[in-house]
N, C-alpha and C positions, 0 to 999 in steps of 0.2 A: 169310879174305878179308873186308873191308868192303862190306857192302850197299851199294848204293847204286837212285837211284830214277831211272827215263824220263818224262822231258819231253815230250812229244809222244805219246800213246798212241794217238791216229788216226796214225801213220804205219805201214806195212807194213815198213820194217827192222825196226820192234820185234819181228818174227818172228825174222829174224838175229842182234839182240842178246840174245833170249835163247837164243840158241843155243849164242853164245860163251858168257854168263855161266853156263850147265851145265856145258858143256867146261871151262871156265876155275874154277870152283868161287867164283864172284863175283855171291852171291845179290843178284836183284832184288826189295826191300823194299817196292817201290809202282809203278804208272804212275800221270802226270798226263796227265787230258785237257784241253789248253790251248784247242781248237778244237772246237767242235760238229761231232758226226758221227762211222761206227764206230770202234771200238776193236779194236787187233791186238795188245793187250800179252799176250794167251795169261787164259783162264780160272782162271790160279793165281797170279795179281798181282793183288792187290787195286788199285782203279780208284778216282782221287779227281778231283772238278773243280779247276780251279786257284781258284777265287772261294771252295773251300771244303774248305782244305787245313792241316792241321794240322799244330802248328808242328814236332814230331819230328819229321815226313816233309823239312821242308823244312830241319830240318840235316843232313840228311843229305848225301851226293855227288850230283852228279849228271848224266847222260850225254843228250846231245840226241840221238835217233834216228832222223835225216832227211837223205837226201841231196842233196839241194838246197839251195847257201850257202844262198839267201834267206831259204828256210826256217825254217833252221837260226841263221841269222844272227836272226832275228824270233824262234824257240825263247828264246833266249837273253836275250832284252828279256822273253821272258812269265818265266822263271827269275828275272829280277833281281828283279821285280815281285814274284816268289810267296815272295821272301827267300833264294831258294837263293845260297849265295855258294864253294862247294866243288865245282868238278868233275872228274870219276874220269876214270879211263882205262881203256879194256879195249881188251887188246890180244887176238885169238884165241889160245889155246895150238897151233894149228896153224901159224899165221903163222913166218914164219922171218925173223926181225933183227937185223941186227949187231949186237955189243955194246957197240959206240959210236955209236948211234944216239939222237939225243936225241927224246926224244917227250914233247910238251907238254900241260898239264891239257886236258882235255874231248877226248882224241883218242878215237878208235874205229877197230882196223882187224880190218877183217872175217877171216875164212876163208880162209888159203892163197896171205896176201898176200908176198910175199918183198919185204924192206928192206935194200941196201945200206950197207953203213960209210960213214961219214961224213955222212949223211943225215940231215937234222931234219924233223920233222913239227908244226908249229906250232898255236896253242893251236886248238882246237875242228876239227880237220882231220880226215877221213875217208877212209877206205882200202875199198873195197868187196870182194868175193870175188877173189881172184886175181888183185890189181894187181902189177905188177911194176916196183918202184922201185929203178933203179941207183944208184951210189955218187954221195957226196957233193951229193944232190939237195935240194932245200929246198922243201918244201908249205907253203904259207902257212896263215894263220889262217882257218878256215872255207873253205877248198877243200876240192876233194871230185873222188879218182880215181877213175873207172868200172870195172867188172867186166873185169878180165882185160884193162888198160890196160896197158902198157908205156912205160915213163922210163927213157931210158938215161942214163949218168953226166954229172953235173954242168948236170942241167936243174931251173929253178926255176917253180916254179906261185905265182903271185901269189894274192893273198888273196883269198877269196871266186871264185876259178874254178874252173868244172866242166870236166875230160876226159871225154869220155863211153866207153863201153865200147868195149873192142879198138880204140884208138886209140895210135898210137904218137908218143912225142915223142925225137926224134932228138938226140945228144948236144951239149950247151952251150947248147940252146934257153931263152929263157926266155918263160914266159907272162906277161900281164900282167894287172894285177889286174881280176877283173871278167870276165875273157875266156872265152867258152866254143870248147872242143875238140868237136868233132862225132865220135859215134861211127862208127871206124870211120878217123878220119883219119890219115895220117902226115903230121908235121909238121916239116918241116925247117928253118923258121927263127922267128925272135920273131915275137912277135904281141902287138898294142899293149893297153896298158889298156883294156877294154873291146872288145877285138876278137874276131873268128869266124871261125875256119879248121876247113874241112870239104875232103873229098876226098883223091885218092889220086895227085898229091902234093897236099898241103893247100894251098887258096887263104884269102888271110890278107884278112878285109872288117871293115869297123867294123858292130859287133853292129848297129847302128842300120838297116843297110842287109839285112838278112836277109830 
């Protein structure tokens, strides 16, 4: 398996991705600390700044390790900067998914997540511990499903939106991009670019008004 290095060493899933990359046998070769402040990438990853980063490390692959689009989405501008142009994919060998599931460069899906057929997971998109994505569903670029989410079949997550944990999104639903899912909610119908459905059934508000 391909080394590959973490972008973000101040973030705390860096504890989760090396977890997979053990399980997975998908050694981590470096972290980058892009942001002042601690470091979770574990004591046996050697730690480099990005202002002073050496040019092997930066051909190498590389996985952004933060669940928050914004984040993650900002990750990816400090990556372009630092010369990284190659990014991995790790998917947990626990994770259970169909075998016609497309999953796009820079994904990450955690620990135990189960992926239905026909389903794409689009570039830099995140699966955390225990989401559960029905068939034929589409995660967009830089979304990001929460812990032990539920996506029944044929529901799509716009780019850059966060589900938060144990949230359900109800079949043929789609989110729109930018939109945050509150954990906890079930969500029965679309919710617009930019919008925020919390509760139990979910009330659908323009994020602006939260």
């Amino acid at each position: 398996a391909h080394a590959f290095v973490l972008l973000g060493a101040g973030s705390p899933i860096c504890a989760d991705v090396a977890g997979s990359s053990r399980r997975n046998g998908q050694p981590i070769a470096a972290a980058v600390r892009n942001v002042p402040g601690p470091v979770y990438a574990g004591d046996d990853i050697p730690i480099f700044d990005a202002a002073e980063l050496p040019a092997e490390i930066a051909a190498l692959p590389f996985l952004l390790p933060l669940f928050d689009p914004k984040n993650r989405r900002a990750a990816f501008a400090d990556a372009t900067r630092c010369g990284f142009r190659d990014p991995a994919v790790l998917v947990d060998c626990t994770a259970i998914i169909a075998p016609d599931c497309a999953v796009e460069p820079g994904v990450y899906v955690n620990a135990g997540s189960i992926i239905g057929s026909g389903s794409r997971l689009e570039r830099f998109a995140f699966c955390n511990r225990g989401a559960n994505i029905g068939h034929h569903c589409r995660i967009g670029a830089f979304a990001s499903i929460g812990p032990g989410a539920v996506l029944a079949g044929l529901v799509t997550i716009g780019a850059e939106s966060e589900v938060g944990a144990r949230a359900v999104i109800l079949p043929q639903v789609q989110i729109g991009a930018g939109a945050l899912v509150a954990p906890g909610a079930v969500v029965a119908r679309d919710v617009p670019d930019g919008g925020f459905a919390g509760g139990n059934p979910a009330r659908i508000l323009a994020r602006r008004t939260r």
